[in-house]
C-alpha positions as CSV (number, residue, x, y, z in Angstrom):
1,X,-9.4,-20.2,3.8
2,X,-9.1,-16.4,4.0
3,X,-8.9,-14.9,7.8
4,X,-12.6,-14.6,8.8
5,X,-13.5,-10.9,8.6
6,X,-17.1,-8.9,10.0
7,X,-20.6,-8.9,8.6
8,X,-20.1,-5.1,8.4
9,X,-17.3,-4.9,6.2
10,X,-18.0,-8.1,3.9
11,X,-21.4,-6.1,3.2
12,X,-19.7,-3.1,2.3
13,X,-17.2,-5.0,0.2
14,X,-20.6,-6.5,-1.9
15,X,-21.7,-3.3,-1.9
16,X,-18.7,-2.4,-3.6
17,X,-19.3,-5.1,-6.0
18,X,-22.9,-4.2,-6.9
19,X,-21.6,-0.9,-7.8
20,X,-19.0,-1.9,-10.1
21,X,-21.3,-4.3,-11.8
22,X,-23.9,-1.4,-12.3
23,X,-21.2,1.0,-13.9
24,X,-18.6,-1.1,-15.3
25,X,-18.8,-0.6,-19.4
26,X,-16.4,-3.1,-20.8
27,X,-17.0,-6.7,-21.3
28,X,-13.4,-7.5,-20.4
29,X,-14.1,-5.4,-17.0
30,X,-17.0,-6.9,-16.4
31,X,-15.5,-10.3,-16.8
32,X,-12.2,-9.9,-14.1
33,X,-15.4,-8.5,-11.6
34,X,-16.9,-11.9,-12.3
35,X,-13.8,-13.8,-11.3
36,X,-13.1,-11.5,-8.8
37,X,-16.4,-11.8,-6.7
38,X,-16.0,-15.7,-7.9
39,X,-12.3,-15.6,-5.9
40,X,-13.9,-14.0,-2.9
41,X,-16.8,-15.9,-2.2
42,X,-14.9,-19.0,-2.5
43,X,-12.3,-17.9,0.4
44,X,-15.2,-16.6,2.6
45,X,-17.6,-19.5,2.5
46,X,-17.6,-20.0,6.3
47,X,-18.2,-16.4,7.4
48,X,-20.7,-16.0,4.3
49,X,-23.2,-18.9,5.1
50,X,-23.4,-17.6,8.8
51,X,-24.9,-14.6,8.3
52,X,-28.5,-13.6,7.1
53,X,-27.8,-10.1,5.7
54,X,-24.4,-11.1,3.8
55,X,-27.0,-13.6,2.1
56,X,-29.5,-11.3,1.2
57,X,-27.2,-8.8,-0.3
58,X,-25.8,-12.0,-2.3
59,X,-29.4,-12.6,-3.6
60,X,-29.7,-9.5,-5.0
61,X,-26.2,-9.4,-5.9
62,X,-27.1,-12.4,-8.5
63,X,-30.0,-11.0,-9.7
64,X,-28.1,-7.6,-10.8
65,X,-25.1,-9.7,-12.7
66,X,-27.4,-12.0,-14.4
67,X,-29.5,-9.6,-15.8
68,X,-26.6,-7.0,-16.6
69,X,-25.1,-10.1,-18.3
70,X,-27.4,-10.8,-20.9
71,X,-26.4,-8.1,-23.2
72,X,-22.0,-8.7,-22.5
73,X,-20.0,-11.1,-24.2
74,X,-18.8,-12.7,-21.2
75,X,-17.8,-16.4,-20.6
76,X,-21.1,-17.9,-19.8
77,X,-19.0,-20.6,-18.0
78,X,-17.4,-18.2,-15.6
79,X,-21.2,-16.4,-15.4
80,X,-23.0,-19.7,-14.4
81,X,-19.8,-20.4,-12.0
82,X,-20.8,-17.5,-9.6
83,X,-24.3,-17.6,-9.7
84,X,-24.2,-21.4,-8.9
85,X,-21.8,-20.2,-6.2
86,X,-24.6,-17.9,-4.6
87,X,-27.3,-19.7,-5.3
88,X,-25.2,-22.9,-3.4
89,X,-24.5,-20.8,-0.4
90,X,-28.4,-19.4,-0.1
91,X,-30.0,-23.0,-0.5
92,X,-27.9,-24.5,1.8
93,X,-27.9,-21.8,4.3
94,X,-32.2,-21.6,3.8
95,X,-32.3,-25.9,4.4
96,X,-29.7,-26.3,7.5
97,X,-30.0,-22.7,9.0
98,X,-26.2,-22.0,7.9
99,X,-23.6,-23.6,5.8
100,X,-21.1,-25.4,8.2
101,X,-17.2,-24.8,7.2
102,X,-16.4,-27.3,5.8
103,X,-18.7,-29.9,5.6
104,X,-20.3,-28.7,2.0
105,X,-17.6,-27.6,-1.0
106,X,-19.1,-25.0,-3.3
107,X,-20.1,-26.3,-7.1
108,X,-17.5,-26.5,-10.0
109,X,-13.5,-26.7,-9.8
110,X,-13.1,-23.4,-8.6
111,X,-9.0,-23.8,-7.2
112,X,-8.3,-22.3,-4.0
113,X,-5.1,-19.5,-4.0
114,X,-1.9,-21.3,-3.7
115,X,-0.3,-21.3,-0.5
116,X,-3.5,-21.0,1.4
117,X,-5.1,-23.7,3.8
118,X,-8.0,-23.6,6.1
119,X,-5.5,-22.4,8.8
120,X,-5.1,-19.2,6.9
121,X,-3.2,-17.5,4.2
122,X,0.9,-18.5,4.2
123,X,3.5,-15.7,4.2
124,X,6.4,-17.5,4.0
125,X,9.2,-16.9,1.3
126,X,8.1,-18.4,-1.9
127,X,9.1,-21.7,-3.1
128,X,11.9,-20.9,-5.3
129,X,13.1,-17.3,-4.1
130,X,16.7,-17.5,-2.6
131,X,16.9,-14.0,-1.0
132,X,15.7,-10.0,-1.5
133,X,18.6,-10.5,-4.3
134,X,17.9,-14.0,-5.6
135,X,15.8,-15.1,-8.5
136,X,11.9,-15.9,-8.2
137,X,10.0,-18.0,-10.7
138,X,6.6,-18.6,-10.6
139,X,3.4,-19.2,-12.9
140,X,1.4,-15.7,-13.2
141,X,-2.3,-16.2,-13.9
142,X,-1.8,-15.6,-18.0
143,X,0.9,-18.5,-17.7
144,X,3.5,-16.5,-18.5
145,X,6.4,-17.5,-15.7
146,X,7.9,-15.1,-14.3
147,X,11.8,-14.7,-13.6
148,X,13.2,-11.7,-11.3
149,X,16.1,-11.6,-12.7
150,X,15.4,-11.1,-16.4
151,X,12.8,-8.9,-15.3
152,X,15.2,-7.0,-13.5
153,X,18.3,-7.0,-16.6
154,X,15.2,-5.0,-18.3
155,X,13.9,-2.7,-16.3
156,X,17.4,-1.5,-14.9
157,X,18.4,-0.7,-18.6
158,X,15.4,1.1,-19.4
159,X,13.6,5.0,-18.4
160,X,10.4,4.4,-16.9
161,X,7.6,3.7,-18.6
162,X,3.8,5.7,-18.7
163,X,1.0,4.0,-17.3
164,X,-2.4,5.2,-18.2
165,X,-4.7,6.7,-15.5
166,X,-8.0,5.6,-15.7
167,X,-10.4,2.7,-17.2
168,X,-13.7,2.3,-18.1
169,X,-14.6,2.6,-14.7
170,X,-12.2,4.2,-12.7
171,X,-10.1,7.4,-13.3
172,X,-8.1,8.2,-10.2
173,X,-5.4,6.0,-10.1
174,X,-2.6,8.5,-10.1
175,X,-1.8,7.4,-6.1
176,X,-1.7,3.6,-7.6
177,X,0.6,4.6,-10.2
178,X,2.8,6.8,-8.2
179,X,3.5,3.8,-5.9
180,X,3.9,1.2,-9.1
181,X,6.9,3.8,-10.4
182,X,8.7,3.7,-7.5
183,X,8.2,0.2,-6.8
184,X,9.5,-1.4,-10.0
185,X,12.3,1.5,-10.5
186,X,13.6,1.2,-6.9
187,X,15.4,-2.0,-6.1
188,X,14.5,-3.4,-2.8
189,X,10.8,-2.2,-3.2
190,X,10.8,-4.1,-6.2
191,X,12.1,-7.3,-4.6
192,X,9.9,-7.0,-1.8
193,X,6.5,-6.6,-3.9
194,X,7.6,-9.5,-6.6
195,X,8.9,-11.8,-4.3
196,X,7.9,-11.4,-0.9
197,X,3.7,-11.1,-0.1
198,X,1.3,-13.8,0.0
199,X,0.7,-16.1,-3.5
200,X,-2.4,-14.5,-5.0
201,X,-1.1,-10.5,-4.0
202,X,2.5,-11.9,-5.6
203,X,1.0,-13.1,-8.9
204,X,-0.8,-9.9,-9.4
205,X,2.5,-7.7,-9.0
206,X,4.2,-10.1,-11.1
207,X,1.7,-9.7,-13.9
208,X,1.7,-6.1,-14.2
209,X,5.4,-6.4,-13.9
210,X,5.3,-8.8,-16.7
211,X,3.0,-6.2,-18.7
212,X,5.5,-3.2,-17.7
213,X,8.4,-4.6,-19.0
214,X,6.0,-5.4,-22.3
215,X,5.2,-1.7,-22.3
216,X,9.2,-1.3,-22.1
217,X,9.7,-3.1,-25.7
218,X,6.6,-2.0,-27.2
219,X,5.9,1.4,-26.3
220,X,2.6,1.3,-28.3
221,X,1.4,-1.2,-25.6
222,X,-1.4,0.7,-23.1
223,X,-0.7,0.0,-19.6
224,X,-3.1,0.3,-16.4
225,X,-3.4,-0.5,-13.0
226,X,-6.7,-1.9,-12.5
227,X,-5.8,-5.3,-11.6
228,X,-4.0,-3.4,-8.0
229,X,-7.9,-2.1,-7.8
230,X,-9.6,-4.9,-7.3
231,X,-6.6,-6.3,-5.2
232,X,-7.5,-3.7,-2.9
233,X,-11.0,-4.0,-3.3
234,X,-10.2,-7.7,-1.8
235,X,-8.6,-6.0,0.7
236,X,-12.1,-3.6,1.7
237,X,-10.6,-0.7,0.3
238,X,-13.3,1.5,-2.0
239,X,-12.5,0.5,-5.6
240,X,-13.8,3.9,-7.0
241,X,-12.4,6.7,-5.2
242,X,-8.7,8.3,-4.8
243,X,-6.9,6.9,-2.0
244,X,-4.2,8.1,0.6
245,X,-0.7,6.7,-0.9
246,X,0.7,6.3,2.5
247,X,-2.4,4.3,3.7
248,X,-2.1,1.9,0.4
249,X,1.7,1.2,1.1
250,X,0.9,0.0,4.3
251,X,-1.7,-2.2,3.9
252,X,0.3,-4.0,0.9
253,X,3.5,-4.2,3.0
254,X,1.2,-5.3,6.2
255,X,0.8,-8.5,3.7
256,X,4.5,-8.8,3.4
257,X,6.8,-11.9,4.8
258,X,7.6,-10.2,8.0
259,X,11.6,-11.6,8.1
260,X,12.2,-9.9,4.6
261,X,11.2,-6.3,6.0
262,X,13.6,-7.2,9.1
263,X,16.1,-8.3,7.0
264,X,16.4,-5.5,4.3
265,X,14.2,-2.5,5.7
266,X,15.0,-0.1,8.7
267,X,13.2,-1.1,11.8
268,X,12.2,1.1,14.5
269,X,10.5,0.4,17.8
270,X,7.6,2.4,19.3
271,X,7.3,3.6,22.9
272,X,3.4,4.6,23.5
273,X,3.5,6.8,26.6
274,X,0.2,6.4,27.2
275,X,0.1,2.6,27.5
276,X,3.2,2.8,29.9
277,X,1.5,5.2,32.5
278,X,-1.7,2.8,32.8
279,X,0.3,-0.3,33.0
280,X,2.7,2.0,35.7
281,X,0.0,1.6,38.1
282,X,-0.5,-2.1,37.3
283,X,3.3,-3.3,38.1
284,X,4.5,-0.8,39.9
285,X,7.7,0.1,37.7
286,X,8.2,3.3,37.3
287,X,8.5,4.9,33.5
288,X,12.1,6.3,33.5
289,X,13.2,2.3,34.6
290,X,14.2,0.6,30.8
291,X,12.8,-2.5,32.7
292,X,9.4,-1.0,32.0
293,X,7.3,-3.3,29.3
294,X,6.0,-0.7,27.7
295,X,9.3,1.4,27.8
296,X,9.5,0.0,23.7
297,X,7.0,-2.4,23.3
298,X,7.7,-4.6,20.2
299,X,5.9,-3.1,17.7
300,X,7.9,-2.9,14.7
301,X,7.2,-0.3,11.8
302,X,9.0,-0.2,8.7
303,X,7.1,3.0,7.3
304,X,8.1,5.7,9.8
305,X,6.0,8.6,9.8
306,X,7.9,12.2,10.7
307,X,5.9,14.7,12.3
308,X,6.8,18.4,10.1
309,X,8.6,20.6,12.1
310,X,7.0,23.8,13.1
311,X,7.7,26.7,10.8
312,X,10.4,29.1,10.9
313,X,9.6,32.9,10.7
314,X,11.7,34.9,8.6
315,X,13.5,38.0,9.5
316,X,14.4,41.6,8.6
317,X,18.0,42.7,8.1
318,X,19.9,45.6,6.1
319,X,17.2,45.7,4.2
320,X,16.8,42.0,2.9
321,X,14.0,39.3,4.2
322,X,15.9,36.3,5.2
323,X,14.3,33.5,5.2
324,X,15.6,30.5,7.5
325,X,17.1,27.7,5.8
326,X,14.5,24.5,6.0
327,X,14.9,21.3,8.0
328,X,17.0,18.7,6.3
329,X,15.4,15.2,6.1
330,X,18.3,13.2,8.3
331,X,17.9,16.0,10.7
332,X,14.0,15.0,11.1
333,X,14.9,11.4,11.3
334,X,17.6,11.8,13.9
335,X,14.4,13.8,16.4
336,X,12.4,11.5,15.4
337,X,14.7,8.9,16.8
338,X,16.7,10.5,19.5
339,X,13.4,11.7,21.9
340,X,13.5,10.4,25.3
341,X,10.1,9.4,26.4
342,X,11.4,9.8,30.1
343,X,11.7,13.7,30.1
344,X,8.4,14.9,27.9
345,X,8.0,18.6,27.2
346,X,5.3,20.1,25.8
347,X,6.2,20.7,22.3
348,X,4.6,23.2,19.0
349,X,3.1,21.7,16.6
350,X,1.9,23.2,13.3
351,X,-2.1,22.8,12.5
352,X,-3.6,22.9,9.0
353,X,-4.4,26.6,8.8
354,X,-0.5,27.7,9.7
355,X,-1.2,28.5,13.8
356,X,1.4,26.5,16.7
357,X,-0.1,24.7,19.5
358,X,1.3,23.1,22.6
359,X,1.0,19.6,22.8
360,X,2.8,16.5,24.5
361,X,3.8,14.0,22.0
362,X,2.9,10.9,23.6
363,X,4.7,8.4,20.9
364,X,8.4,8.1,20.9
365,X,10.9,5.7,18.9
366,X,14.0,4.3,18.1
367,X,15.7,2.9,15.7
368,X,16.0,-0.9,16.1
369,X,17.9,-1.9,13.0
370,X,19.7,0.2,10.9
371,X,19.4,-1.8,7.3
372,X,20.4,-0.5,3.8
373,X,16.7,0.5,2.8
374,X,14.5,3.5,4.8
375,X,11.2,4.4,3.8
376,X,9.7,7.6,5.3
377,X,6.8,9.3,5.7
378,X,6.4,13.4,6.3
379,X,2.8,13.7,8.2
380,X,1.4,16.1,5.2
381,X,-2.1,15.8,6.5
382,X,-4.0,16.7,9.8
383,X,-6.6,14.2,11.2
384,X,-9.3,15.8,9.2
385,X,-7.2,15.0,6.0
386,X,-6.1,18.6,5.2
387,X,-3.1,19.3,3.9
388,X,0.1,20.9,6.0
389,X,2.4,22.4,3.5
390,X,5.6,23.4,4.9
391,X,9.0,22.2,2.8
392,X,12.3,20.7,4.2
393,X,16.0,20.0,2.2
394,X,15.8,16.5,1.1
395,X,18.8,17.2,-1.1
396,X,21.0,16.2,1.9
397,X,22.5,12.1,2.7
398,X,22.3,10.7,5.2
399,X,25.5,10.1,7.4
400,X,24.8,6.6,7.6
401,X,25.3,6.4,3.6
402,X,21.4,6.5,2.6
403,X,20.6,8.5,-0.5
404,X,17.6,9.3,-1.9
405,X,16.3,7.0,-4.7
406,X,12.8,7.9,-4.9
407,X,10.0,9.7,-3.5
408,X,6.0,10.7,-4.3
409,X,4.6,14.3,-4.2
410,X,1.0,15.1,-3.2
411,X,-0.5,18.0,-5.4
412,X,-3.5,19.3,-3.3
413,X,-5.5,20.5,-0.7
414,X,-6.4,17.3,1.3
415,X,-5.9,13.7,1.7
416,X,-9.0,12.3,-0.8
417,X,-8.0,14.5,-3.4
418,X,-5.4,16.6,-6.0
419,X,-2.9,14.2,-7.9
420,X,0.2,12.2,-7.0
421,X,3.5,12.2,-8.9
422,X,6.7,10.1,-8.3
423,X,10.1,10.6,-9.1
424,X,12.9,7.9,-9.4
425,X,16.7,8.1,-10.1
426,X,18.1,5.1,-12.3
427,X,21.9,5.6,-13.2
428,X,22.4,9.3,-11.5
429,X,19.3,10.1,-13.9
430,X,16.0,11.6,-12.2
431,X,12.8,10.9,-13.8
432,X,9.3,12.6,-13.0
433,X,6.5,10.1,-13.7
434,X,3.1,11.6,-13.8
435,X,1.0,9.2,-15.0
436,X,1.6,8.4,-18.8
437,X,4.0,10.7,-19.1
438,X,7.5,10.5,-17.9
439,X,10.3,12.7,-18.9
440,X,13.8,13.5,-17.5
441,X,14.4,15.8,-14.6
442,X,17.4,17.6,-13.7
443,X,18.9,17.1,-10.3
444,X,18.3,20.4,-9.1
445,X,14.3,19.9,-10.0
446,X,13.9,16.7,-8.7
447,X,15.3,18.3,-5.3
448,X,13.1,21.0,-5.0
449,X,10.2,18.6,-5.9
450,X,11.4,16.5,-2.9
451,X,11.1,19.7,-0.8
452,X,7.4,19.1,-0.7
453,X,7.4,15.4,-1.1
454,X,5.1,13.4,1.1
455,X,6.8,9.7,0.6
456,X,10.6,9.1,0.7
457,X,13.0,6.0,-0.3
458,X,16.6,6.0,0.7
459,X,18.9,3.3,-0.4
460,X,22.5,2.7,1.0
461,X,25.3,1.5,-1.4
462,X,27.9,-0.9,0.3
C-alpha cells in the first residue's frame, strides 16, 4: 500500500476528480479517469475507510460518474469496478465504524502496482536494469515491452519530435512538454526517468516513450501528455492548471532510486544557518567549528537552485553606453558553492520590481560529488511567483568539462502563467521545441535563448 497521506489533501485530490468527471468530453478520457480513481482508491483503502468526510465526498463522487456514465461508451466492467469499490468501502465503514487495513480486500481482481507491498512503495533498481547505461525491459500497461536500448538507437538518430498541447480537457501542458523534450533528448535524464522511479511512475514514462518513438516513424501519429497529468494528479498536484516546471522536476525526481542520483547526478550538501545557531545553544559548539552537526547537515539536492545575481548598471564613456558583460553560468555555480557560512555578510539581492535590498543569506552549500550530470536551477521567481528577469552567458563550459545539453525558457510574467519552451542539442545540432513544433536553431540563437533560461542540463564527456 501507498504511504498514508491526510484527510485534507485526499479530499482535495477527489475534488480534483469530481471536476474532471464533470468536464472531461471524451469517452476515452473519461475512461483512463475511471481507472485512475479505480488505481487510487485501491492503494488508499486504509486511510480512506477511516475517515467520515473522505466517505462522503466518495458517495457523491459515485453518484456524479454513474450518472455522467450513462450517455459514454465506456467499459461497463471497469464502470461497475469503481462504484463497487465505493460502495464496498462506504458499507463497510457504515456496519463496523471504519474499514480495518487489512482485514477486508475490496471486490473484483483489481492487481495492486508491482513492486509495492503493504510496507510501502519499492524504489529499488528495477529487476532487469544493469546500470544508468544498461538495458531495461519491462511490460508497459498496453503490453508492449519495453527495451532502453532500442529505444535509445531511435531516438539518438532522430530530431525531436512535436507533442501536442492540450486535450479535451486540459490545454496548458507546455511546462509538461518542455520537461518531456529534454528528458528523452538528454541522456542521463532519459535513463533516470525510464529506468529508475518507482514501477507504476516507470511504466508511465515508458509508455509515452514507447508512443514518442512511434511519433518518430510516423510523423502523422498525434502525441500528448496527458497520461504525466494524471500521474501528477496521483501525486496531489492540480490536474487542470499550468504548473511551475521547477516544482514538477522535483517531485518526479523526489520518486527516483536515491543511489542512481548519487551515482550519476552532482550532489551538493546544504548548510542551514539557521538551524545551526539554535542547535549552538543546545551543544555548545560553536558555528565556525566543522564539528558542528549542522555545519552541512546531510541533506542532499540534486536540483541546485542559483540565486540571480544583482544587476549591473551600465555606464557612460566617449560617448557610448556600455553595458557590463553578464554573469556566466560556472561563475554562479562556483558562489553558489564557495560561500562560507562562517563569515556571513549581508548581501544585495534583486526583488521583482528591479530595486536591491540587503539581506543575509542564511543557506549555504557545497558541492559533495562532482558527477558527469548537473542540473541547475536560476531562481526566476520571487516568493509571490513574479518573475525576476535579469540574463547571464550560459554560452560558457564549465572548467570541470560540463557543457550545456539542454535547458527550458519561461515566457512570462509569473510563475502560474506565460509558456515554456526547451531546447536540446543532439549531434552539435540545437533544436527549439515549443510544443508541436520543433525546428533547428543555430548555435548563436540557442545561446542567447539560454541567457534567459530558467532550467539548465550540463553533461560532461569522458
Amino acid at each position: 500500500m501507498s504511504a498514508p497521506v491526510t484527510e485534507e489533501k485526499m479530499l482535495a485530490t477527489l475534488g480534483t476528480y469530481e471536476k474532471f468527471f464533470t468536464q472531461a468530453k471524451a469517452d476515452a478520457t473519461y475512461s483512463i479517469g475511471l481507472l485512475k480513481l479505480q488505481n487510487y482508491l485501491t492503494n488508499r483503502q486504509g486511510d480512506i475507510t477511516q475517515s467520515i468526510p473522505v466517505l462522503a465526498k466518495l458517495g457523491v463522487l459515485n453518484g456524479l460518474i454513474t450518472e455522467r456514465s450513462l450517455d459514454r461508451h465506456v467499459d461497463t466492467g471497469q464502470l461497475a469496478a469503481v462504484s463497487s469499490l465505493i460502495t464496498f468501502y462506504i458499507e463497510g465503514a457504515s456496519r463496523d465504524g471504519f474499514v480495518p487495513q487489512g482485514d477486508k480486500k475490496p471486490p473484483g481482481d483489481i492487481k495492486q502496482p508491482k513492486g509495492s507491498d503493504d510496507e510501502g512503495e519499492k524504489t529499488d533498481t528495477p529487476k532487469g536494469a544493469k546500470s544508468s547505461a544498461g538495458s531495461s525491459k519491462s511490460g508497459g500497461t498496453d503490453g508492449i515491452a519495453f527495451d532502453l536500448k532500442t529505444f535509445e538507437s531511435v531516438i539518438d538518430a532522430s530530431n525531436p519530435v512535436g507533442i501536442v498541447n492540450g486535450t479535451d480537457l486540459t490545454s496548458n501542458n507546455c511546462f509538461l512538454i518542455s520537461l518531456v523534450q529534454v528528458i528523452f533528448n538528454t541522456p542521463e535524464l532519459r535513463r533516470t526517468f525510464l529506468t529508475q522511479p518507482s514501477q507504476n511512475d516507470r511504466e508511465i514514462w515508458q509508455n509515452l516513450a514507447l508512443a514518442y518513438a512511434q511519433k518518430i516513424q510516423d510523423p502523422r501519429t498525434k502525441l500528448n501528455v496527458e497520461a504525466l497529468r494524471f500521474l501528477l494528479l496521483d501525486k496531489g498536484i492540480d490536474l487542470f492548471n499550468q504548473q511551475d516546471a521547477a516544482q514538477i522536476l522535483e517531485l518526479m525526481v523526489a520518486n527516483i532510486n536515491i543511489e542512481h542520483l548519487k551515482s550519476v547526478w552532482t550532489e551538493v550538501l546544504h548548510f542551514d544557518l539557521e538551524r545551526a545557531k539554535a542547535s549552538e545553544k543546545e551543544d555548545g559548539i560553536k558555528l565556525n567549528d566543522e564539528a558542528h552537526p549542522y555545519y552541512y547537515k546531510d541533506d542532499s539536492m540534486f536540483l541546485h537552485h542559483l540565486p540571480l545575481p544583482e544587476p549591473q548598471v551600465g555606464k557612460y564613456d566617449l560617448g557610448f553606453w556600455l553595458m557590463p558583460q553578464p554573469p556566466s553560468m560556472p561563475a554562479l555555480f562556483r558562489d553558489f558553492t564557495t560561500a562560507d557560512p562562517r563569515g556571513l555578510d549581508a548581501r544585495r539581492v534583486i526583488t521583482t520590481n528591479g530595486t536591491v535590498e540587503a539581506s543575509i543569506d542564511l543557506h549555504h552549500y557545497k558541492i559533495k560529488a562532482l558527477k558527469d550530470f548537473l542540473a541547475l536551477q536560476l531562481l526566476r521567481f520571487d516568493n509571490y511567483g513574479n518573475k525576476i528577469n535579469a540574463s547571464v552567458d550560459a554560452k560558457d563550459s564549465f572548467a570541470t568539462g560540463h557543457k550545456l545539453q539542454s535547458f527550458i525558457v519561461h515566457d512570462g510574467y509569473t510563475m502560474k502563467g506565460g509558456h515554456y519552451v526547451s531546447y536540446v542539442k543532439k549531434q552539435d545540432q540545437w533544436y527549439r521545441c515549443d510544443d508541436s513544433q520543433v525546428r533547428p536553431a543555430k548555435e548563436a540563437e540557442a545561446f542567447r535563448a539560454a541567457g534567459d533560461a530558467y532550467l539548465f542540463f550540463y553533461h560532461r564527456n569522458r
